[in-house]
N, C-alpha and C positions, 0 to 999 in steps of 0.2 A: 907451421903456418898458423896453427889454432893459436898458436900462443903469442906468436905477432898481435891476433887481431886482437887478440884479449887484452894485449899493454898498450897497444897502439891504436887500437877501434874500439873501446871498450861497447857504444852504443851498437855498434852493428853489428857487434859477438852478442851480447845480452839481449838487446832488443827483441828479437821473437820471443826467446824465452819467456821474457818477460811480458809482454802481450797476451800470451798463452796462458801464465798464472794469473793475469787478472781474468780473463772470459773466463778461465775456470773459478775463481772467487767470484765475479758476478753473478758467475750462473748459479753457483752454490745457493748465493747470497738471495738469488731472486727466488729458485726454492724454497729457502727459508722461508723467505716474506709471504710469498703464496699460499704456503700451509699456514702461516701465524694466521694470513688473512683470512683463511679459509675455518680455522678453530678458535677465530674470534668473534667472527661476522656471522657465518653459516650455524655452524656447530657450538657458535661460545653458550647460545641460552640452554643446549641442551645438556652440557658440561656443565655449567653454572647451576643447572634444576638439579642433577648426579650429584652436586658436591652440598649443595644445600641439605641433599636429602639426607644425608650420611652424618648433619647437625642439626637438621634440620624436623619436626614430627609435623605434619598438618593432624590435627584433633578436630573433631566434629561435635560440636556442638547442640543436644537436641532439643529440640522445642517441647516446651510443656505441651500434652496436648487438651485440649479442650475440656471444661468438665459437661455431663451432662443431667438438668435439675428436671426436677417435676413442675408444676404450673406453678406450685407456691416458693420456687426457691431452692427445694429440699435436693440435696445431694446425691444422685442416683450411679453416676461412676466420676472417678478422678482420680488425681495422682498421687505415687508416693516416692520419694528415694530411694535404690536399690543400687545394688554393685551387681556387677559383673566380669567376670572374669576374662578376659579378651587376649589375641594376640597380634603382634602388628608382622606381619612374614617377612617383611624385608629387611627387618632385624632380628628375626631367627635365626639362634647358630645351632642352638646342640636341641634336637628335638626328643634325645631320646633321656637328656639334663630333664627337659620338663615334665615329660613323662611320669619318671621315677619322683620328681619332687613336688609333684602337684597333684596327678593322678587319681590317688586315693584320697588328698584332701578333700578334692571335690566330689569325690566318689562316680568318680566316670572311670571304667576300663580304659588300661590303657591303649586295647586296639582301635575303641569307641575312641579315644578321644585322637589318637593319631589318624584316621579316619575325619574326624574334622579340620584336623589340621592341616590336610590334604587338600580340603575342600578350600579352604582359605586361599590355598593361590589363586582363585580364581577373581578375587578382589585387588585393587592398586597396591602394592608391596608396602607403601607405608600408611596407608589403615587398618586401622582396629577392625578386625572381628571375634564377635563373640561366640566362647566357648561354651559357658555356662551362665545362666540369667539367675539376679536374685540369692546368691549368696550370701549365707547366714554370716552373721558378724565375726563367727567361731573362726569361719571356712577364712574369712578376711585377714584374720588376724594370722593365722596359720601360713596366709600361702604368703604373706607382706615375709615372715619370719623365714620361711625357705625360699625365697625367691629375689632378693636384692642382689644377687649377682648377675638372676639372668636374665639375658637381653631379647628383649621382642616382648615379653609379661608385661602384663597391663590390667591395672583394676579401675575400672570407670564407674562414676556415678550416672545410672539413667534413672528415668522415671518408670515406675510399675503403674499397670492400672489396676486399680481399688473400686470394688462395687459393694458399697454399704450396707446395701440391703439383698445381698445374697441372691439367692432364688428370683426373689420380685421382682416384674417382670423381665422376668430373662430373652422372653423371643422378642421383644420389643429393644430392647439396648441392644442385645447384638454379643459379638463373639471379637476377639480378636486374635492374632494368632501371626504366625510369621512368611515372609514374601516365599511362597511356592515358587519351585522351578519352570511352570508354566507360567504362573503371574507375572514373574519378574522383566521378560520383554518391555511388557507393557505397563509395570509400574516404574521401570528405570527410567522410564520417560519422566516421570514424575518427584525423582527424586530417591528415590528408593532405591537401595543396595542390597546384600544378600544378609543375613540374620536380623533384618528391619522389619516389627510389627506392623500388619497396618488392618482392618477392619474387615471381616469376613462374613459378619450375618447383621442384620436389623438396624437400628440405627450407626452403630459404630462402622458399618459397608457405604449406607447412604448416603452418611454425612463424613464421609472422612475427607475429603478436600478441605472441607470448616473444621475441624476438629483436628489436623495432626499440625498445622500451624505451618514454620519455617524452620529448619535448622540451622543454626549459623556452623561457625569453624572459630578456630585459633592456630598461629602457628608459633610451636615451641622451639627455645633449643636444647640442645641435650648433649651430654658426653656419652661418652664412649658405654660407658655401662646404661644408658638408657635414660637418667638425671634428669630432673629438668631443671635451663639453668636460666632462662628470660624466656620472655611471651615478645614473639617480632610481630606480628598483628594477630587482633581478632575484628570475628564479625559476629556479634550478639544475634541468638536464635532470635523468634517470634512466635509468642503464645497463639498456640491454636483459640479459635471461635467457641465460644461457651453455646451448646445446643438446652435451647427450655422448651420441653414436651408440654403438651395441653392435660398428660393425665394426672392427676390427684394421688399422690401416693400413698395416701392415708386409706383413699377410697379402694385404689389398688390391691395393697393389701390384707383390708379387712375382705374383702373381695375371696382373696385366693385363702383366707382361711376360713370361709365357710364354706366356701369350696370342696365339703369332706368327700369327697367321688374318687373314684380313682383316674376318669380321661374327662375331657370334655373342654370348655372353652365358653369364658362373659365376656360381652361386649358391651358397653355402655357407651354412648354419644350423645352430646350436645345438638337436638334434631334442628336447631336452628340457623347454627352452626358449623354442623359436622365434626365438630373435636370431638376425638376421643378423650372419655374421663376415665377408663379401664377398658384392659383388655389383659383378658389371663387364657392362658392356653395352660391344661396340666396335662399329665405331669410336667414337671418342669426341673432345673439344674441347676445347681452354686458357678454363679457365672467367674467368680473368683478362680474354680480349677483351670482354667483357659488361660489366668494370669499366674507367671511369664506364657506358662504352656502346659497343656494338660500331659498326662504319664498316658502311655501304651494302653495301663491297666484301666483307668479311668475311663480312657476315650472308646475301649471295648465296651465296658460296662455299660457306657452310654448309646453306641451304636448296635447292641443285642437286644436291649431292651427291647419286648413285643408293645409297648405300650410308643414308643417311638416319641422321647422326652424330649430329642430335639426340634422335634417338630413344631411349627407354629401353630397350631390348630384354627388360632381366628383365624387367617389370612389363608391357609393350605388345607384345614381339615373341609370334606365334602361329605355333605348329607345329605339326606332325602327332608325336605323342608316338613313333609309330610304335613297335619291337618293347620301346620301356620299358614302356608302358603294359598288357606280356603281363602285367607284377605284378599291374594289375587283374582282369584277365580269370583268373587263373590263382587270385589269391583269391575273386572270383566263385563259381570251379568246384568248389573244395572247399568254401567255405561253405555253398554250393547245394548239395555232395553228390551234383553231376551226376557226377564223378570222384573215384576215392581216387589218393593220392599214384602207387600203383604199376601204376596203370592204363595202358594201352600203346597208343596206335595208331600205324600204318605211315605212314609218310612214303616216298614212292613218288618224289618230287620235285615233284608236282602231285597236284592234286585237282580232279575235274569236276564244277560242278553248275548246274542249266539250261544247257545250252552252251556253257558259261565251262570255260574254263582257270583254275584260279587256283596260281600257282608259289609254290614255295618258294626261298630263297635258294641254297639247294644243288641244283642243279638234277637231281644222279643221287641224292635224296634221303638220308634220314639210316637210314633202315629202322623196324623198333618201338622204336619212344623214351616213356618215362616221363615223369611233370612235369619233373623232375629235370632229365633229360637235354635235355630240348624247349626249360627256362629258360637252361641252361651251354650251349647251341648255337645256340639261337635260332632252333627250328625252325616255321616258318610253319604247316604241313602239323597237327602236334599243335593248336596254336592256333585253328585254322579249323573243327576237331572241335568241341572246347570252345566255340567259336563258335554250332555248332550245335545245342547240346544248350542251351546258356543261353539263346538269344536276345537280340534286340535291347533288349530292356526289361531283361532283368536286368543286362546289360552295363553299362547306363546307370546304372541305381541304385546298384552300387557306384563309379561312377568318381564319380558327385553325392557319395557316402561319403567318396571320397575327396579332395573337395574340389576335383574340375572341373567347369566350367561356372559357376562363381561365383569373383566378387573373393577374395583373400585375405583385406582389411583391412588391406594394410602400413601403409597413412597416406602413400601418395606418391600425389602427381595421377593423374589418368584411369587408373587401371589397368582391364585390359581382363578380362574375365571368361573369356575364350573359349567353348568353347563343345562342348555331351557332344549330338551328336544321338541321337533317336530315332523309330520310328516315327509318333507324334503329333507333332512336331517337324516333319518332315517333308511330314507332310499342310497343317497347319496355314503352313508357308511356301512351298510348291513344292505345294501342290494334289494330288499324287502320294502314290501308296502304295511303300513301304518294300518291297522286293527283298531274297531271301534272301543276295544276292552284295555285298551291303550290311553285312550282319551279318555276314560273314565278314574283310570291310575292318575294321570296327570292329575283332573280338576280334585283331586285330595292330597297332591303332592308327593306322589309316591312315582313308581318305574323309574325310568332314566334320570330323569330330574334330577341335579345335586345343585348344592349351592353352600357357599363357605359363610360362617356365624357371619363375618361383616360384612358381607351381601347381605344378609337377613336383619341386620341394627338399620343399614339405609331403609331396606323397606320400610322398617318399621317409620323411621326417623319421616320418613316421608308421608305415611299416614298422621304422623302428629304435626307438622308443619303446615299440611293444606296441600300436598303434593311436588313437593319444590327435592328432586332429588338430586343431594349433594354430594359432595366429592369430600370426602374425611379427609381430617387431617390428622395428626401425631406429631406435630410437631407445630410449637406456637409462636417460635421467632430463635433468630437465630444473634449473636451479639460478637461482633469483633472488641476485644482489646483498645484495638488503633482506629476501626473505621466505625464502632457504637454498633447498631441494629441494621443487619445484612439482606436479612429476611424478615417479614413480619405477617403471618397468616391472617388472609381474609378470606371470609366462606365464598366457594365456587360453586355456585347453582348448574349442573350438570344440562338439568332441564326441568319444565314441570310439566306433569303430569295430567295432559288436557281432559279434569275432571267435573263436571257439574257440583258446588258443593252442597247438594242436596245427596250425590252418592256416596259420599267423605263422611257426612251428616251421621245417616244409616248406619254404615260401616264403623263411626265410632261407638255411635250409643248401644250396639250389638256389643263390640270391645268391651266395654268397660262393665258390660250386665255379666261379662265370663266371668269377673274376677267378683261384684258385686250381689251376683245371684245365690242363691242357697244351690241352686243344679250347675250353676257355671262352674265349666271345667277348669277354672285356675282358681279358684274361691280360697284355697291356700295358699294364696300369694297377698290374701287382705289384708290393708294396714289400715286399721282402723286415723282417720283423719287426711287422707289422700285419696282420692280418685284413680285409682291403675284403670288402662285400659290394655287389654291382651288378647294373646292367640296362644292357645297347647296348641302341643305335637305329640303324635307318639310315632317314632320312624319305623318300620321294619326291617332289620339287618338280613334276613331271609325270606323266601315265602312260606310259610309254613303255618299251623294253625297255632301261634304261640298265644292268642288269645284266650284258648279255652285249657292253658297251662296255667298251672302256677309259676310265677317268677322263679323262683329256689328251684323250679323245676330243668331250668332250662337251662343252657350250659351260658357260660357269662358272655363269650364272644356273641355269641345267637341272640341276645336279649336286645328289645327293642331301644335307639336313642331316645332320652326324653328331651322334649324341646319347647322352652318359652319363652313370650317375644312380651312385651312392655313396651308402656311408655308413659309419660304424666307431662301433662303439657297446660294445666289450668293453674301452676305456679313460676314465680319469676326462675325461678331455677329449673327448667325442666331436662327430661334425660328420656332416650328412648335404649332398651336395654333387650339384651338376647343372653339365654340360660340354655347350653346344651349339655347334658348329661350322656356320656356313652355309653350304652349297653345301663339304662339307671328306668328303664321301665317308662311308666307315664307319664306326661309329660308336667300335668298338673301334679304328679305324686312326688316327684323329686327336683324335679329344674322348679316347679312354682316356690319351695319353701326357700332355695335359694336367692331366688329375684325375692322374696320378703323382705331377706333380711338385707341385703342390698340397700333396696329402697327406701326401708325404715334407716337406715344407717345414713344414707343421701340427704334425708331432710330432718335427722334427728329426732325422730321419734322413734318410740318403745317399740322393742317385736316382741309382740303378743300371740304370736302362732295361729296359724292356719286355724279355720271353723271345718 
């Protein structure tokens, strides 16, 4: 019967059959399409990025960054071409190829350097990271010579950063150094990837949004051994912001080389202005070792050190202002009107109160001394009066006046506020109540009291201005490339100083008798042909009787700071200036010949040495 239908029906023997293999080829056929359409449409860009990338390198391109000059131009850091040795992981095959043929060129352990290589997957498969920075030409030529086989090697040309003048001012430019594993959250925001420098202290922290520019990219292509064989696009970086500081590098320095101490910290400001024209903190470091990156050894060396080299001293060292800080007190007195200029008390060589002794430096006293005479000698005994007619609250509110116990504002990291005690001050940390032998320490600068060198430049800064306390700056414009002058520093009056200028008056012709008197305590700070007007210090690092030691006698840590404050404000050029010597004895003995030669250096004339 089947074979009937077959010659004689053929359509109605075939027909299912044939129905059934096309819904089976349609169906097939719609599968087909569905997937095509599915690994064309859904999934083709992301097969198409897989197959680019296997010909394809994205390179990144990095932006010169920024140089940074002194006020006249002069070149204080910048760049230089460097190699580096990099690998790209999604073209790593044989990791233990590179090992053995690199290794030792670069002189990194092998577990060291596969250990890095580890770390690298943590970046997109087809970027460069780098293994080692700054590879000498030697090293270049070597690993070009064992390494043209293999695939993922990569020697890239970046920029290093160069600081020309080494050591000079090092806490001021700043550190740089590479994205920490903490940092990194929050610098990826910004651009930043894993073995990416970017600024860690002083200017090069502050200013790094102006200073590291843009990076652009290129995308290569390559064969198979890694080749490159055309450029499919690029995008040109953009030159970081040129940053121009306000300080004098010349001034600078000469500055830190008469600086022969071993610790301590010059401040010099423009009082009218507020620029800084120098600022040295010693000891100090070759900011170069930080460029690419400092060694284990180094970085020990520098953070054992008892002398604490990286520390900024202007902005973080805290001192006891000790007998500079009588300018407070002595303006206090006459603003307060507790005292007139020609008002006298006896200096006996001590003074008794609650059963304290408390000395003067002169120990067979100075006898009736006037402001005058109390500020040109530096008599404790006057001060400690004044002390007690003001008290401890008003003491406090002109030193806040004058701008201690709070930041300046320079615009450099952590600066330290230090710090103006008073009685609420007191109760509120220490649960105690406030001693009259307390307010005696204060009104000569001494007990709690601290305050950092550029706290003590403003003050000064602000007595040679007429009381107008400003807000320094360090930085005197800033300069794009592409957009010209970003930034351009105008001086910012804080506030002034609601003083009578008959108490300014006083207070400076008392100043400038210290340095110009034959008994004035800075009298070796004279340059013949300028007018200084100043305050000594001598701090006490201890309580102890070190007055009636000899220096040599005392152990170095224990020796008292010396500290001198300046300023010259009756030429077009004027500079208000602080000299702290650590553990350097008198204030007049060691910090004055300093500010000498300074100031003779400032206005060009000879130093002829202290009288």
């Amino acid at each position: 019967m089947s074979d009937f239908l077959r010659r004689e029906h053929p359509a109605e023997y075939f027909g299912p059959r044939i129905r059934i293999a096309v819904a089976i080829i349609v169906f097939c056929m719609g599968i087909f399409l569905v997937k095509l359409w599915y690994l064309q449409l859904i999934e083709g860009e992301s097969y198409d990025e897989m197959s680019r990338n296997n010909r394809v390198r994205s390179v990144r391109l990095p932006a010169s960054r920024g140089k940074i000059l002194d006020c006249n131009g002069r070149v204080l850091a910048e760049n230089s071409p460097s190699f580096t040795f990099s690998i790209i992981p999604g073209e790593l095959e044989n990791v233990q190829d590179v090992l053995e043929r690199c290794s030792s060129t670069l002189g990194i352990p092998q577990e060291k350097m596969r250990g890095l290589i580890e770390r690298s997957r943590a970046v997109p498969r087809f970027m460069s990271y780098p293994i080692k920075k700054n590879i000498s030409l030697e090293e270049v030529s070597l690993i070009k010579s064992r390494s043209t086989d293999l695939k993922g090697v990569l020697l890239e040309i970046k920029p290093l950063r160069l600081y020309p003048l080494g050591e000079t001012l090092c806490h001021v430019l700043g550190t740089m150094g590479e994205v920490s594993a903490d940092e990194l959250p929050k610098a990826a925001k910004l651009g930043y990837r894993t073995g990416d420098v970017l600024g860690k202290t002083g200017i090069e922290k502050e200013y790094d949004t102006y200073l590291r520019g843009e990076e652009g990219w290129e995308e290569i292509e390559i064969d198979a051994k890694g080749r490159q064989l055309a450029t499919y696009s690029r995008n040109l970086p953009r030159a970081g912001a040129d940053v121009v500081l306000t300080v004098d590098a010349d001034l600078q320095k000469y500055s830190e080389e008469v600086f022969m101490h071993r610790a301590g910290s010059i401040v010099a400001v423009d009082p009218d202005s507020g620029r800084i024209l120098a600022m040295v903190s010693k000891p100090g470091f070759d900011l170069n070792l930080f460029s690419p990156s400092i060694t284990d050894r180094q970085w020990k060396r520098l953070t054992n050190d008892p002398l604490h080299p990286l520390e900024n001293r202007s902005t973080r060292g805290l001192y006891s202002p000790a007998s500079a800080f009588k300018i407070v007190t002595a303006t206090a007195a006459l603003a307060e009107k507790v005292v007139t200029p020609d008002q006298k008390f006896n200096c006996a060589g001590k003074l008794e109160l609650a059963g304290q002794s408390f000395r003067c430096w002169n120990h067979n006293g100075h006898g009736a001394v006037s402001l005058r005479r109390a500020i040109v000698e530096s008599c404790d005994i006057y001060f400690y009066e004044l002390g007690r007619l003001l008290g401890a609250d008003r003491i406090a509110k002109y030193a806040a006046l004058f701008g201690l116990g709070k930041p300046t504002g320079l615009g450099l990291p952590h600066e330290l506020p230090g710090l103006v005690p008073s009685p609420v001050w007191k109760s509120r940390n220490y649960g105690d109540s406030w001693k009259d032998g307390e307010t005696l320490n204060l009104a000569i600068g001494q007990g709690y009291l601290v305050a950092t060198p550029i706290q003590l430049a403003m003050m000064t800064a602000a007595v040679a201005n007429g009381g107008k306390l400003l807000k320094p700056a360090i930085v005197r414009r800033v300069e794009s490339p592409e957009k010209g002058v970003v930034f351009d520093h105008e001086p910012v009056v804080r506030w002034t100083i609601p003083l009578d200028p008959g108490v300014l008056d006083s207070l400076r012709s008392a100043m400038t008798a210290v340095v110009s008197e034959s008994k004035g305590t800075g009298r070796r700070a004279r340059v013949p042909g300028i007018n200084i007007a100043a305050k000594t210090g001598t701090s006490q690092v201890i309580r102890d009787n070190q007055m009636i030691k000899e220096s040599e006698q005392i152990p170095y840590h224990e020796r008292t700071h010396a500290i001198f404050v300046a300023y010259v404000d009756d030429r077009p050029r004027k500079i208000a200036l602080v000299v702290i010597v650590e553990h350097g004895g008198g204030g007049g003995m060691s910090a004055g010949p300093v500010a000498r030669k300074i100031l003779a250096r400032y206005y060009g004339l000879p130093d002829r040495g202290g009288l």
